[in-house]
N, C-alpha and C positions, 0 to 999 in steps of 0.2 A: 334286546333282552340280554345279549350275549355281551355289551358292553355293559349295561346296568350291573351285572355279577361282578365284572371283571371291578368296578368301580367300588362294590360292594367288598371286594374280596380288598383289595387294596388297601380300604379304609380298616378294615381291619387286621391289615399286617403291621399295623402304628399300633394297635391296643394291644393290651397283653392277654393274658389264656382266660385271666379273671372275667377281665372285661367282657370278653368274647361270648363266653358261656353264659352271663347273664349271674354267676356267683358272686355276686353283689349285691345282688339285691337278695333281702331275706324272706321277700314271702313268696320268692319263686319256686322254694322246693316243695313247698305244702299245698299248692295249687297245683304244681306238675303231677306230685304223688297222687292228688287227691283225681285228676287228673283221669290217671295211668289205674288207681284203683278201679272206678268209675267203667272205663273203657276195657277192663281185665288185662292192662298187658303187666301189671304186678306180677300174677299167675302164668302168665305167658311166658315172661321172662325168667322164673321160675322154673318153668319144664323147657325152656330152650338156652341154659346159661351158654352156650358154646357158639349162636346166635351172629352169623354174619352182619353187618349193618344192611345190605340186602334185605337178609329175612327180616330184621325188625323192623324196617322202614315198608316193606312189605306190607306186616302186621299191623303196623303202625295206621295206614292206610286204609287197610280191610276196616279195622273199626272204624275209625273216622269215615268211612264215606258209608259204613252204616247208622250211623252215629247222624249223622247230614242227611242220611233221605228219610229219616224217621222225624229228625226235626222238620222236615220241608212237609211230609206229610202231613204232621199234628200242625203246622202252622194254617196249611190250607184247610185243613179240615175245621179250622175255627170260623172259616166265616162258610164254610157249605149250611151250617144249621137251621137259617132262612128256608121255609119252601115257596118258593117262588110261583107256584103252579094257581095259588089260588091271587095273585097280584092283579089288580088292574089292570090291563094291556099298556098302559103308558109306563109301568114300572115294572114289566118284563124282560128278559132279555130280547135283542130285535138278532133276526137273521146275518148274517155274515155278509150272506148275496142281495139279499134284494131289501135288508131293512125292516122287513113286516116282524111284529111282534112273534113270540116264541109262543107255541103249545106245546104242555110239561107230557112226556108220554111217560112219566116214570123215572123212577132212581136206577140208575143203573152201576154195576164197576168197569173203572177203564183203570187199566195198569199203565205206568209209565217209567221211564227209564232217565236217572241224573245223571250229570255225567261223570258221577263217580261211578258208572254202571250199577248201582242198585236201584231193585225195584221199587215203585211207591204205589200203591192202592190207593185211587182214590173211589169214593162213593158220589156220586151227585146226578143231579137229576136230569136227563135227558130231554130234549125237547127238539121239535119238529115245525119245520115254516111251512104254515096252512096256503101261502101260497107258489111258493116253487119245490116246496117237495124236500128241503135239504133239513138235514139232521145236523143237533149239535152240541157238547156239551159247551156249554154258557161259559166264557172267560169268568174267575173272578176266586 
């Protein structure tokens, strides 16, 4: 990775400040602002004009990776809307360990963790293998 930058960096010591930035292109300002409204760091940067590149890449950050576990959660949560509990046994979830079809014990919340460290709730239905006993929320 250390050489990929290095190669990165280099290729852009032949271009010039224009090029670098990306001000060239015209519809990069109105996507970035719209952007930066969007995520609040207009406001942000607003009450922090004196702003280290630190803090704002920081900030920068914070939103984005709140911004990323809310999209992850509203993505899963589009296909949780099925309940599974009343399906045929052939089009159940099956056990992890031994295979046998799932019994729904209920919807339950499990929190989990992206690696942008934010949290994500999900909601979804809990189930249980009638014959070894193991519990599990259903990949999907």
């Amino acid at each position: 990775m250390v050489e990929y930058r290095k190669t990165i960096r280099e290729e852009k010591g032949n271009e010039s400040q224009k090029e670098q930035t990306g001000a060239q292109c015209p519809d990069a300002s109105p996507v970035s602002a719209g952007l930066q409204d969007v995520l609040g760091m207009t406001k942000w940067r607003k009450e922090h004009p004196k702003a280290t590149w630190q803090e704002i890449e920081a900030a920068v950050d914070e939103r984005i990776n709140q911004l990323r576990a809310q999209m992850i959660q509203d993505v899963i949560q589009m296909g949780e809307t099925q309940d599974w509990s009343q399906h045929p046994e052939e089009e159940r979830p099956r056990c992890a360990t031994c295979g046998e079809p799932l019994l729904a014990r209920g919807t339950q919340t499990r929190w989990l963790q992206t690696t942008g460290g934010e949290a994500v709730k999900l909601r979804r239905t809990y189930g249980t293998c009638p014959s070894c006993g193991g519990g599990f929320f259903p990949p999907g």
